[in-house]
GUKEFI-410719 format. One line per field, with one value per residue (C-alpha): x, y, z; residue in three letters. Coordinates in pm, whole numbers. Layout:
<gulos>
c1 = c(X;...)
c2 = c(Y;...)
c3 = c(Z;...)
type = c(Ala;...)
</gulos>
This chain:
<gulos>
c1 = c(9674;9540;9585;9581;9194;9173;9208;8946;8648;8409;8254;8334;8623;8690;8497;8779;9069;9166;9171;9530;9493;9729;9453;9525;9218;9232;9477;9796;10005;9834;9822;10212;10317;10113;10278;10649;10613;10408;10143;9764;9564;9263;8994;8691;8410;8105;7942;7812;7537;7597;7533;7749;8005;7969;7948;8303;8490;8439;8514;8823;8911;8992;9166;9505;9626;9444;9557;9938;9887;9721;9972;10273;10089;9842;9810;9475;9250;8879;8688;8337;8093;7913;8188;8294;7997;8174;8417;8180;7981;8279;8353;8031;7980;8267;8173;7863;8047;8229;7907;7631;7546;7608;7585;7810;8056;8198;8554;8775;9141;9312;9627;9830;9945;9623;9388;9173;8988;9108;8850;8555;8319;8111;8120;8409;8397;8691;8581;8426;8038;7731;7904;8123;8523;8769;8907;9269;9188;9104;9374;9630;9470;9454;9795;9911;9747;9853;10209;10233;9912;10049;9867;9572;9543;9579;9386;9098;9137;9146;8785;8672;8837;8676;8315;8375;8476;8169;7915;8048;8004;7647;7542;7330;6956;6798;6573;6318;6288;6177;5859;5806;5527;5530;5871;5706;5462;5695;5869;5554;5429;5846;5814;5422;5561;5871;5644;5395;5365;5575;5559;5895;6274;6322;6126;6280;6084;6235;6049;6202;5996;5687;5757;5737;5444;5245;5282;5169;4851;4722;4803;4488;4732;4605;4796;4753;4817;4574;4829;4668;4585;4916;5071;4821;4943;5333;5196;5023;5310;5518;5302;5148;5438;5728;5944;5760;5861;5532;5624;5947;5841;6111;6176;6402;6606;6399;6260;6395;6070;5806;5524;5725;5732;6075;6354;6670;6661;6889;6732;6891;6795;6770;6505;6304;6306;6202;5891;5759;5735;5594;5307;5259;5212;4979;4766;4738;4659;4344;4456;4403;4448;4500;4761;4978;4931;5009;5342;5438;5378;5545;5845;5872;5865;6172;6392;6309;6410;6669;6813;6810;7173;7128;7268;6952;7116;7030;7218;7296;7187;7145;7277;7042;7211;7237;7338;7113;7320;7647;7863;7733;8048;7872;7522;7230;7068;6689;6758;6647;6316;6135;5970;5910;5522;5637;5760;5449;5248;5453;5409;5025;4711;4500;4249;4563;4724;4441;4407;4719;4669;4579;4971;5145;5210;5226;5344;5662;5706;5880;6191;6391;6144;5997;5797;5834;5559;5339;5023;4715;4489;4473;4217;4287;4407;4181;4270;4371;4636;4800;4806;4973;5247;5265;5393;5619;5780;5847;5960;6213;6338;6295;6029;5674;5702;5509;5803;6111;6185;6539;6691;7071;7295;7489;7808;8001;7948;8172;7925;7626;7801;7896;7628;7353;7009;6693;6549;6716;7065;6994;7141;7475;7427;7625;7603;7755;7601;7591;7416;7265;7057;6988;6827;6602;6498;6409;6272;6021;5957;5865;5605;5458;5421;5174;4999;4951;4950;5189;5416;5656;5712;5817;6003;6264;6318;6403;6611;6844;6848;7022;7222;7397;7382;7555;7812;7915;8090;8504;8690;8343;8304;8014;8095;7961;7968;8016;8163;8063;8069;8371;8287;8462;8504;8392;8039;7959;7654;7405;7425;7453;7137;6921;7006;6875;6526;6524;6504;6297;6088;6092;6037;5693;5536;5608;5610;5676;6004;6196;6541;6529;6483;6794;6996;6897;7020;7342;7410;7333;7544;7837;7689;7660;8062;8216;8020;7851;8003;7978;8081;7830;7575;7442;7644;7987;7992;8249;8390;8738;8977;8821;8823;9211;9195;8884;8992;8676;8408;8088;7765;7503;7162;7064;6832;6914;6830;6808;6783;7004;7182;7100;6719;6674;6901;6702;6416;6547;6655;6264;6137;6442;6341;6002;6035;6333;6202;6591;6585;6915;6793;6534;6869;7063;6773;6697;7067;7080;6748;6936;7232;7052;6766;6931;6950;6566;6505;6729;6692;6372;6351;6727;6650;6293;6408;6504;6141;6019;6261;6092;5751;5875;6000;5687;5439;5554;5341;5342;5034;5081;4819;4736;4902;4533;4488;4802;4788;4494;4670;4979;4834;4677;4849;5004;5328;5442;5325;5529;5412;5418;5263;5192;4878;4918;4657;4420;4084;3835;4067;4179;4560;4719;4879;5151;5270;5610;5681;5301;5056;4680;4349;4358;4146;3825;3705;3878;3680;3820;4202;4212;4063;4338;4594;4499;4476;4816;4982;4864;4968;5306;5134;4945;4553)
c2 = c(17468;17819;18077;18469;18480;18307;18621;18791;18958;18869;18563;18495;18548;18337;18036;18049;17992;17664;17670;17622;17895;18155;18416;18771;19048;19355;19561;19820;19498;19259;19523;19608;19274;19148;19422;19353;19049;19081;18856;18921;18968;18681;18865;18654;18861;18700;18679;18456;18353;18296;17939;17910;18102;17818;17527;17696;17730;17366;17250;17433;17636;17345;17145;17099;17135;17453;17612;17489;17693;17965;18049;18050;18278;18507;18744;18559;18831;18722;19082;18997;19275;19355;19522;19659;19712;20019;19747;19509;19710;19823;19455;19338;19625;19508;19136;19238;19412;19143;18886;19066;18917;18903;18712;18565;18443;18746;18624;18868;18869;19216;19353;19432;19785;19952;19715;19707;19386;19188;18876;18796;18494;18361;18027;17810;17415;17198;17030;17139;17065;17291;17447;17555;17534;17379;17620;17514;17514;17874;17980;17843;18004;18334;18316;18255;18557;18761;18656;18672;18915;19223;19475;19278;19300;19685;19718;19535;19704;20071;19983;19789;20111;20340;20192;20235;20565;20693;20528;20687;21014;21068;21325;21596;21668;21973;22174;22187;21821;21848;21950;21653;21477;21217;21062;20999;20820;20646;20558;20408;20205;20071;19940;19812;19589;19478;19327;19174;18798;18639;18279;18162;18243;18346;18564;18841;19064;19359;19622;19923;19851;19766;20050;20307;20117;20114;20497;20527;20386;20726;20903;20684;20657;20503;20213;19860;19707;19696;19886;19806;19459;19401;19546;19368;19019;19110;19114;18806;18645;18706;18616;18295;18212;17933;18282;18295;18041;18002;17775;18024;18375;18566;18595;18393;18555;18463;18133;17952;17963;18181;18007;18123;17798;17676;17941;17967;17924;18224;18475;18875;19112;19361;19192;19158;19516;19627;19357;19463;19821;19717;19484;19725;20002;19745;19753;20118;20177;19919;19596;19430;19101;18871;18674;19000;19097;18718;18744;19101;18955;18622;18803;18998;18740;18563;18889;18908;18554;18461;18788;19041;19066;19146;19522;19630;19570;19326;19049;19032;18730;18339;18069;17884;17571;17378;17024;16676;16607;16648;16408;16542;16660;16889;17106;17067;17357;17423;17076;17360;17458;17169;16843;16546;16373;16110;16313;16545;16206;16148;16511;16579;16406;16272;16592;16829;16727;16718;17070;17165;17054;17465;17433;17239;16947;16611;16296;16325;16679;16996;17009;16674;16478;16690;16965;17377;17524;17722;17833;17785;18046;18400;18463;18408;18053;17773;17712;17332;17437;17730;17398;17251;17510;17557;17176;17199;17498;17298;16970;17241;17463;17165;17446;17578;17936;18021;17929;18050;18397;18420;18177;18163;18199;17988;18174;17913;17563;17405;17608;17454;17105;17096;17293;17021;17203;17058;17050;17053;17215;17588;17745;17966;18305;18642;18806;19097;19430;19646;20007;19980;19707;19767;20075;19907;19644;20009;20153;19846;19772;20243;20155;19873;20010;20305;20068;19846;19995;19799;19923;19625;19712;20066;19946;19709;20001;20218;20003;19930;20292;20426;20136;20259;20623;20541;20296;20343;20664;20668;20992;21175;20979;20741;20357;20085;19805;19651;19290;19257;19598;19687;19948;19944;20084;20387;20423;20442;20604;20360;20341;20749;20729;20439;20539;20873;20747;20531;20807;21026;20724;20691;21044;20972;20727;20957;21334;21402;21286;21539;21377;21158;21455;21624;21285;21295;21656;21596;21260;21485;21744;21464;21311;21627;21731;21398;21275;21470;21550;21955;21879;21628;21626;21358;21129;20921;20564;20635;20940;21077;20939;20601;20566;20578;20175;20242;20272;20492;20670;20625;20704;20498;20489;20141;19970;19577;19416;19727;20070;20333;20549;20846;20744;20726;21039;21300;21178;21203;21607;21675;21547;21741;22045;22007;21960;22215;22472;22478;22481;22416;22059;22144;22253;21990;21754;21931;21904;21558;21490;21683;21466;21138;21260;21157;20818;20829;20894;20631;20361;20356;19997;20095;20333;20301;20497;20776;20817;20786;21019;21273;21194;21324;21614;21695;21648;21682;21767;21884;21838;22047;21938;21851;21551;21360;21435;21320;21009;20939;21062;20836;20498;20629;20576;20931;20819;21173;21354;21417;21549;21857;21853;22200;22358;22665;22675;22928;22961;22661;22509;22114;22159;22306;22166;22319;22256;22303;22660;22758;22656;22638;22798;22629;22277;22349;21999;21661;21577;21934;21841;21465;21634;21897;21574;21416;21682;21826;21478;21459;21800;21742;21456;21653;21538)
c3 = c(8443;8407;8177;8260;8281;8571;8756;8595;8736;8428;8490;8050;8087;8336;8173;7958;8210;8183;7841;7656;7456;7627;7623;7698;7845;7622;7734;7677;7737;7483;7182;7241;7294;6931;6735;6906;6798;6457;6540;6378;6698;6680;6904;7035;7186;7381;7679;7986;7876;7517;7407;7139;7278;7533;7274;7148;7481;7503;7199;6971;7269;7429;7166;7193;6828;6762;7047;6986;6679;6795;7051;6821;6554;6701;7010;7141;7299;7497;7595;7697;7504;7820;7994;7691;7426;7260;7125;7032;6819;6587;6522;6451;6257;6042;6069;5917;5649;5539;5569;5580;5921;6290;6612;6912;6949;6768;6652;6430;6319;6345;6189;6534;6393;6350;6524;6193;6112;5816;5875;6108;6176;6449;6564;6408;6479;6521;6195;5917;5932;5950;5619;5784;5769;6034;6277;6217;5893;5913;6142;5919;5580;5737;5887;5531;5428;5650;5584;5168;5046;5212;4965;4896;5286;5268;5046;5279;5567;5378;5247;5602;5777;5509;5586;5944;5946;5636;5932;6229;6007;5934;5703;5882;5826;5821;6063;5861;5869;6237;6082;5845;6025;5755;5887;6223;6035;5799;6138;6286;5962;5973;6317;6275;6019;6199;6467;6276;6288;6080;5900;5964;6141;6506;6742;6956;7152;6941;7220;7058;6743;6964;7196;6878;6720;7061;7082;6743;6779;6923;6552;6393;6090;5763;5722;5606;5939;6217;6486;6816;6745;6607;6896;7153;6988;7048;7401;7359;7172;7459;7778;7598;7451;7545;7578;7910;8188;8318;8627;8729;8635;8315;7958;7772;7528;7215;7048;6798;6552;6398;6696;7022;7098;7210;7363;7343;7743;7867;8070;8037;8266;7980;7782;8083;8166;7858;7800;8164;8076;7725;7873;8115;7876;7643;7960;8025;7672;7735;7657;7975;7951;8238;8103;8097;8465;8532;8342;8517;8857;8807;8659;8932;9188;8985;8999;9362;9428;9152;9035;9294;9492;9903;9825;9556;9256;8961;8848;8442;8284;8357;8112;7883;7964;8291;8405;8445;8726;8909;8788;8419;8208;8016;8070;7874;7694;7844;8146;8441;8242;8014;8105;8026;7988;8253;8465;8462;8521;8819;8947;8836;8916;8610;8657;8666;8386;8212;8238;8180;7827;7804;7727;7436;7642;7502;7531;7231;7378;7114;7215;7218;7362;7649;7690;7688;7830;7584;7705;7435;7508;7651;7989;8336;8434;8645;9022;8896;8610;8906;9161;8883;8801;9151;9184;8906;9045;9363;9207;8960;9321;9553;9772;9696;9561;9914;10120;9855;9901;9801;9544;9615;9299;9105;8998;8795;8688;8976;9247;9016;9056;9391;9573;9719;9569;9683;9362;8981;8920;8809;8581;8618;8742;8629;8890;8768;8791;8467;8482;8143;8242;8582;8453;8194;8462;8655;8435;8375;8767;8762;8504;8607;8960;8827;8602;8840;9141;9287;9578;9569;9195;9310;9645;9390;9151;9442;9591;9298;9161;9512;9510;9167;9287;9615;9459;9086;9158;9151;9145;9070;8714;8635;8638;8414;8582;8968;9060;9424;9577;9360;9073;8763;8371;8287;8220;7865;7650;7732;8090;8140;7873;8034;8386;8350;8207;8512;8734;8523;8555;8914;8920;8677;8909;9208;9137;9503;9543;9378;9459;9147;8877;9109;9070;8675;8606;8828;8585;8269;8331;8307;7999;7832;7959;7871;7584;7387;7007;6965;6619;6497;6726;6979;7221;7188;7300;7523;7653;7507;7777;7772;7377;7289;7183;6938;6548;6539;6790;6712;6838;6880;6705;6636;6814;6860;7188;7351;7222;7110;7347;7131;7118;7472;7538;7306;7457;7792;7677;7593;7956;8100;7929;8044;8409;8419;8224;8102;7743;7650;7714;7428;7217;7230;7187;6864;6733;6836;6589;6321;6386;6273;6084;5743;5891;6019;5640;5493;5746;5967;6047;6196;6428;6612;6922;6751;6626;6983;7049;6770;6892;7255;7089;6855;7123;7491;7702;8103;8304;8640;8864;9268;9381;9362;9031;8936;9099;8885;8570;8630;8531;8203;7853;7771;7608;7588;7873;8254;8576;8810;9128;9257;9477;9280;9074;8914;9112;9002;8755;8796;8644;8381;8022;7878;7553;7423;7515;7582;7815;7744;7946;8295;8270;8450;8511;8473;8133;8037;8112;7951;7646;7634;7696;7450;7184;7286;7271;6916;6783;6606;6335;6085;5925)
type = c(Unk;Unk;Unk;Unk;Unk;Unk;Unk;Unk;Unk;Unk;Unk;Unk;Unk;Unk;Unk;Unk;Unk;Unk;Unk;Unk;Unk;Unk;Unk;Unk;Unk;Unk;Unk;Unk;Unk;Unk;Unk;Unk;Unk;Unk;Unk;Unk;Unk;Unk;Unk;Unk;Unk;Unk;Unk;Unk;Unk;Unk;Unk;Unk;Unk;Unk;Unk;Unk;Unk;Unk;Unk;Unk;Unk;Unk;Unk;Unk;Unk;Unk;Unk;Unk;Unk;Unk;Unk;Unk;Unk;Unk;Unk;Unk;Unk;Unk;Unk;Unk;Unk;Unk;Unk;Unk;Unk;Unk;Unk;Unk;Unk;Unk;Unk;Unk;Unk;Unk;Unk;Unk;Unk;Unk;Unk;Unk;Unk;Unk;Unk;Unk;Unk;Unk;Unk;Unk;Unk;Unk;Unk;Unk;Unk;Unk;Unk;Unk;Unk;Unk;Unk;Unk;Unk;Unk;Unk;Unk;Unk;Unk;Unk;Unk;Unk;Unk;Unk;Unk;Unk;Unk;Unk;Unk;Unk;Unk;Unk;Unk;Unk;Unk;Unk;Unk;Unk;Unk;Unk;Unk;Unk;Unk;Unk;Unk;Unk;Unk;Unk;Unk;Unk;Unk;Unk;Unk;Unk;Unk;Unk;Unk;Unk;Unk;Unk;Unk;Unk;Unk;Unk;Unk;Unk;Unk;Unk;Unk;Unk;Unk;Unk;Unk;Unk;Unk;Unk;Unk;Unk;Unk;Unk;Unk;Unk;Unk;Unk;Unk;Unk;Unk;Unk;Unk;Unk;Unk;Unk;Unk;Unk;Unk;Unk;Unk;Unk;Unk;Unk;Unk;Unk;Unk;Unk;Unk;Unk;Unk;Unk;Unk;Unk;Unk;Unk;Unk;Unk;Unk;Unk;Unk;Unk;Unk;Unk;Unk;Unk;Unk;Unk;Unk;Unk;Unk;Unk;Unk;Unk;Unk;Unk;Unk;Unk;Unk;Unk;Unk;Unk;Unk;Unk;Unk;Unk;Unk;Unk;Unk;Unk;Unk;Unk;Unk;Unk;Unk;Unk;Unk;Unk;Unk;Unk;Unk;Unk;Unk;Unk;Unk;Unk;Unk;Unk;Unk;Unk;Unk;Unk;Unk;Unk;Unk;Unk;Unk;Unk;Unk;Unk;Unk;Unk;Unk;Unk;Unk;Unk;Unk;Unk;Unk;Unk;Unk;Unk;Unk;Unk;Unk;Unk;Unk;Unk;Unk;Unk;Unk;Unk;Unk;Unk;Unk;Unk;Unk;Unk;Unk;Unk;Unk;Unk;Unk;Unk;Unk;Unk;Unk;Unk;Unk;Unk;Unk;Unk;Unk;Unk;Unk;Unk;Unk;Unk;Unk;Unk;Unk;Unk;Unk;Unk;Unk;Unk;Unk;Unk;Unk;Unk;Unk;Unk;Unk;Unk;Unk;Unk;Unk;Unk;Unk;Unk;Unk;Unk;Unk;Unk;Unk;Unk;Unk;Unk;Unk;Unk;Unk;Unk;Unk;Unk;Unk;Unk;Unk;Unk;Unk;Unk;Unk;Unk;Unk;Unk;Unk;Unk;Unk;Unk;Unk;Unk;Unk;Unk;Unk;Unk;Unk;Unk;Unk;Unk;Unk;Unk;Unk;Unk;Unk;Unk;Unk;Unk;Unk;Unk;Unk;Unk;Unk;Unk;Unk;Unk;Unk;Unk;Unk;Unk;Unk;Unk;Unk;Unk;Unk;Unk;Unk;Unk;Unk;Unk;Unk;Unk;Unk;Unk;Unk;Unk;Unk;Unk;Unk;Unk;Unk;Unk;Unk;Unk;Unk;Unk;Unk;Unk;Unk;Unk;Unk;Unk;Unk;Unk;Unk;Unk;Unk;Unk;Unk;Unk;Unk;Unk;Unk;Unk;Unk;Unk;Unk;Unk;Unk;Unk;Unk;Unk;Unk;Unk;Unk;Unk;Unk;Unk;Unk;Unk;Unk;Unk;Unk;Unk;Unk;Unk;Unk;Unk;Unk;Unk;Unk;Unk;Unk;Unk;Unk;Unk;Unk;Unk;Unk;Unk;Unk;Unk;Unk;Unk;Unk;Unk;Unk;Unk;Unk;Unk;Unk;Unk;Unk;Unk;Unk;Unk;Unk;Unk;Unk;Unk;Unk;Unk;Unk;Unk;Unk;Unk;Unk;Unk;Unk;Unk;Unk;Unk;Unk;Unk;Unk;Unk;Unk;Unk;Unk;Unk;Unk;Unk;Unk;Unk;Unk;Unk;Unk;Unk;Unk;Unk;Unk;Unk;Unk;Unk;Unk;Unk;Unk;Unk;Unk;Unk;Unk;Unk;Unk;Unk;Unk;Unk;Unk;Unk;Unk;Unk;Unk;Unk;Unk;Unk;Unk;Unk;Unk;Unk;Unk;Unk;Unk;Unk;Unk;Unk;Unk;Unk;Unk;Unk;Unk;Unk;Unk;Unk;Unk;Unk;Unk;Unk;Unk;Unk;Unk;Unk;Unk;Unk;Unk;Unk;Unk;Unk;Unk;Unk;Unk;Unk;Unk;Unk;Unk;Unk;Unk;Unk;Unk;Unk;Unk;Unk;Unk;Unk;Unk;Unk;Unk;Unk;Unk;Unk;Unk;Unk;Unk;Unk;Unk;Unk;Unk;Unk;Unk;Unk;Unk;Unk;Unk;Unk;Unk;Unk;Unk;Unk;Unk;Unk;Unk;Unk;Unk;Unk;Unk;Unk;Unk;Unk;Unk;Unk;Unk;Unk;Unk;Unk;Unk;Unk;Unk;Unk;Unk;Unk;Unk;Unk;Unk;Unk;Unk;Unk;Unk;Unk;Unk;Unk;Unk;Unk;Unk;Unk;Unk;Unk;Unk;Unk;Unk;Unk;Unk;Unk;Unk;Unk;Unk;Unk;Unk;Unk;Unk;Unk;Unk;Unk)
</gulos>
C-alpha cells in the first residue's frame, strides 16, 4: 500500500511511497494539520541520488515499529532539497548549529507553531551502531521532550532562531573596502590552500575554490604555495583520478579518500558542469594536458548519450548504486562502474591487460574486491589501453561506444529491474530538469567549445539553453524546475543567477549572436524586480511570494557544491555593465560587494565566488574588436575580459580595450592589444 507520495512528481519523493510512514510533501495542508493536532513536525530532506538517504528509505523508513510511532506522534514531512534548496539550506544551517556538521539525509524535528528546529541529525539506523543511537530510540526521547521541557525548548529555539536570523543579517562593509586589493589576495591565498593536496579525508572537486585560485594565478602573488601547479594538479586529480569513469565518460560526486581513488559512484550534472569549464580553463591558461581534453570529450559523449532528454534539456543526477541483477532485492553501491580482475581476464587479452596496468588494477582490487579505475600517469593513452576501455565500455552498455548514440534512461528501480539491457543494469536516472544545473552544465559545454574549438560542445549548450527559454515560463515568471514538459516552482536565486552566466557565456563564445545578451537582460530585469533586497543589498533565495513558509530569507553567499547565487550574480552585474554600457548594473554590483564584504573579511574560505566576483569588478575589461580577431581572442585565458564585435574602428588600429569607465589608445597591432589585455586585467591588485 502507498502512501501520499506516490503521486509525486520528484522521483525522492516517490522512492519513498510505499513506505508506512504516512508521509506528507511540504505543504499549507501538512503545517496546519501538525499544529491542529500538536504534533512536532519530523522533516527529512534528501535527494535521488543520495546514498544514505537511500540506505535509510530502506531500512527505518521501512520498519514497521518506527513508523507505528512515528505516525501517532509526528507530522512526517519528505521535501527533496533540489526542488526546494531555499529550505534546505535553513535546516542545515541549523543542523550545523547544533553539531557543527552537515550532510544528507538532512532529518530535523520542528516545533509545528513556528516551524523552528528543536533537533537535527543525518542518518539514524534502526539500531544503535556506527555511534550512533536507535531511531525509535530517538523518536521516543525527543517526543518526551517535546512533551515535559516546554521552556528549556523555548529557550532552544530562541537561540537556534536567534543564530538564524544574526546570519541572514550581515553587517555591511564599507566602500572603501572595494579598494583593499589585499582581500583579493587574502581571497586567493584562502582558496590556494583549500585545494591543495591533502593527506587524508574526502576529495570534492570544490571548483569555486579552484575557479578563484586559477584566476589568481595571473596576480604573481607572493605566497607559499606554488598557484599554477597547485591548480594544474586539481586538474590532474580529477582527470586521473577514480572520480573520472574512464570507460563511460563523467564525474562522480567525490571519493571517499585523500588519493581520488574510489567514488562515491553518483554522477550530478552540476559537478560536471563546473569541472568541464574548470579543465577547460586549466587548458587555456597553458596547461594542456592530454588527459584533460580526453576527460572533456568523454564527458561529453556520456551527457549526449546518458543524460541528454530528446527536447535539449539535461537530466539531474544518476544514483551511485545499481543492481547485480534483476531478481537482486537491493542495489549495490558502484555494481554499474568497477570490475573485477577475472572478469577483466575474461574481457582483455594478456597484452591488453597488461597495459592497462597504467590504472590501479589488480588482482584483490580497492574497493571490495574489484577494481575502480584510476589512471597512473598523465600523457596521452596507447591505442592497446583505448581498445581496452573501448571493450569494457561494451561488455558495461552491452554496444561499442561507436554504435551507442543514445543511452535510454532508467527512471526508477522497477524500470532498472524489468527493462531487458544488453549489457549491466544502469543506474537510476532523475530525469528531472532543474535550471540551476542545466545552466552550469551550459555554461561548461560554452567554454569548452572556445577552448576547444568544438562545435558539438556549442550545438548541446544551445540546444538546452532555448529549451529553458522556450519552456520554464508560466504566467511570465521564471520556473525552477520541469518534470517532462511540465514546468514547475518558482525559480529561485540560483537558477535566475546561473542561467544568466549561461547565456552571457553563450554570448562569450559567439559575439555574433546577440539574442543571448537580449535573453540575459530580459531574465535580469526579473531578478532584479523579484529578488533583489533594497535594504541589505544582494539577492533573496526566493522571491517574496514564494517565501511565506521560510522562518527567515536569506541570501546566499556560500559556496558548497556549487557557488553562491550572490557570487555568480555580482559578477554577472560587471559583464552586464560592460556589454550594456548601463551602469546601474555597475551599481548594484557594487552594493551587492558592500553587502558581503564583512563576510569576505571574516570568512574567505566561505565565500570564494564572491572574490571572483570582486576580481570581475576590479578588473573588467571589454575588448571591441573585428569578428576575426575575436575569434582568436576567445580561446585565450582572460578570466575577466568580454567581447564586442564591431567594424568600427579607428583607421589602422586592431580593436579597442576599455577599462571600467575609460577606454585606452586604439591597439595598433595584435602584440599591442594582448599587452593592453593583459595589463588592464591586472589593474585592480596593487605591487
Amino acid at each position: 500500500m502507498t502512501n501520499r507520495l506516490a503521486e509525486a512528481k520528484s522521483l525522492y519523493l516517490r522512492k519513498h511511497a510505499e513506505n508506512p510512514i504516512d508521509w506528507w510533501s511540504w505543504c499549507d495542508e501538512a503545517l496546519a494539520t501538525a499544529r491542529a493536532q500538536n504534533k512536532p513536525i519530523f522533516l527529512s530532506i534528501g535527494y535521488s541520488s543520495c546514498h544514505w538517504c537511500t540506505v535509510m528509505e530502506g531500512e527505518a523508513f521501512s520498519d514497521i515499529a518506527i513508523a507505528d510511532y512515528m505516525n501517532a506522534n509526528y507530522l512526517p514531512i519528505k521535501v527533496d532539497r533540489e526542488e526546494r534548496p531555499d529550505l534546505d539550506s535553513i535546516y542545515m544551517q541549523a543542523l550545523q548549529m547544533m553539531s557543527g556538521q552537515g550532510g544528507w539525509p538532512l532529518n530535523v524535528f520542528l516545533s509545528p507553531e513556528d516551524l523552528v528546529p528543536f533537533y537535527a541529525g543525518t542518518y539514524f539506523p534502526v539500531d544503535p551502531r556506527y555511534g550512533r543511537p536507535g531511531f525509535l530510540q530517538v523518536l521516543q526521547a525527543l517526543r518526551r521532550y517535546y512533551d515535559t521541557e516546554k521552556a528549556e525548548l523555548q529557550e532552544r529555539k530562541a537561540l537556534i532562531i536567534e543564530s538564524l536570523l544574526t546570519s541572514a543579517v550581515l553587517q555591511d562593509g564599507t566602500t572603501d573596502e572595494l579598494e583593499d586589493h589585499e582581500l583579493v589576495r587574502q581571497g586567493w591565498e584562502t582558496s590556494t590552500g583549500v585545494i591543495t593536496p591533502s593527506q587524508s579525508g574526502n576529495s570534492f572537486p570544490m571548483i569555486p575554490y579552484a575557479e578563484l585560485a586559477l584566476r589568481g594565478t595571473r596576480f604573481n602573488f607572493e605566497s607559499r604555495y606554488d598557484g599554477k601547479q597547485v591548480c594544474t594538479q586539481r586538474g590532474l586529480d580529477l582527470a586521473l583520478g577514480g572520480i573520472y569513469d574512464h570507460v563511460g565518460g563523467g564525474f562522480h560526486r567525490y571519493t571517499v579518500d585523500a588519493t581520488w581513488t574510489v567514488p562515491h559512484f553518483e554522477k550530478m550534472l552540476y559537478d560536471n558542469g563546473q569541472i568541464v569549464e574548470y579543465i577547460a580553463s586549466l587548458w587555456s591558461a597553458g596547461v594542456q594536458e592530454a588527459a584533460f581534453e580526453r576527460a572533456v570529450a568523454g564527458t561529453v559523449q556520456w551527457l549526449k548519450r546518458e543524460m541528454t532528454a530528446p527536447e535539449g534539456y539535461f537530466y539531474a543526477a544518476q544514483d551511485a548504486d545499481s543492481f547485480i541483477e534483476p531478481t537482486a532485492v537491493e542495489p549495490e553501491e558502484g555494481a554499474f562502474y568497477v570490475w573485477s580482475y577475472s572478469e577483466l581476464q575474461q574481457l582483455l587479452t594478456p597484452e591488453e591487460l597488461k597495459e592497462l596496468e597504467q590504472f590501479t588494477v589488480t588482482p584483490n582490487g580497492n574497493f571490495e574486491g574489484r577494481n575502480v579505475l584510476q589512471r597512473r600517469y598523465s600523457g596521452q593513452l596507447s591505442a592497446t589501453v583505448e581498445t581496452a576501455l573501448s571493450k569494457l565500455f561494451t561488455a558495461r552498455y552491452g554496444v561499442s561506444s561507436e554504435s551507442l548514440e543514445t543511452f535510454p534512461p532508467a527512471r526508477n528501480n522497477q524500470e532498472a529491474k524489468t527493462t531487458n539491457w544488453p549489457g549491466r543494469i544502469p543506474s537510476v536516472t532523475d530525469t528531472k530538469m532543474i535550471v540551476a544545473w542545466n545552466s552550469l552544465m551550459i555554461s561548461g559545454l560554452a567554454k569548452a567549445a572556445g577552448v576547444f574549438q568544438e562545435p558539438l560542445y556549442l550545438e548541446l549548450a544551445a540546444r538546452a539553453a532555448n529549451f529553458i527559454l522556450e519552456n520554464q515560463f508560466v504566467d511570465g515568471r521564471f520556473q525552477r524546475l520541469n518534470y517532462q514538459g511540465e514546468p514547475t516552482v518558482l525559480a529561485q536565486s540560483e537558477d535566475y543567477a546561473f542561467f544568466i552566466k549561461a547565456l552571457l557565456d553563450l554570448q562569450a563564445s559567439n559575439p555574433e549572436h546577440k539574442q543571448w545578451l537580449e535573453k540575459a537582460i530580459a531574465i535580469q530585469d526579473e531578478f532584479n524586480e523579484f529578488l533583489w533586497s533594497a535594504e541589505l543589498g544582494g539577492y533573496y533565495n526566493t522571491s517574496t511570494g514564494s517565501s511565506q513558509d521560510l522562518i527567515v530569507r536569506e541570501r546566499s553567499y556560500v559556496d558548497n557544491a556549487t557557488p553562491s547565487a550572490n557570487g555568480i550574480a555580482i559578477a554577472n552585474l560587471v559583464r552586464l555593465a560592460l556589454l550594456t554600457d548601463n551602469l546601474d548594473y555597475l551599481d548594484l554590483a557594487e552594493l551587492g560587494l558592500k553587502a558581503f564584504k564583512s563576510v569576505m573579511h571574516r570568512a574567505p574560505q566561505a565565500c570564494p565566488s564572491l572574490f571572483t566576483a570582486l576580481d570581475w569588478y576590479r578588473n573588467s575589461t571589454l575588448i571591441r574588436s573585428t569578428t576575426g580577431q575575436i575569434n582568436s581572442l576567445i580561446p585565450k585565458f582572460l578570466p575577466t575580459a568580454v567581447f564586442a564585435i564591431t567594424s568600427d574602428l579607428p583607421e589602422r588600429s586592431v580593436g579597442l580595450v576599455c577599462q571600467g569607465l575609460k577606454c585606452l589608445a586604439p591597439a595598433e597591432n595584435v602584440e599591442h592589444l594582448l599587452q593592453q589585455v593583459e595589463k588592464s586585467q591586472n589593474r585592480g591588485v596593487g605591487r
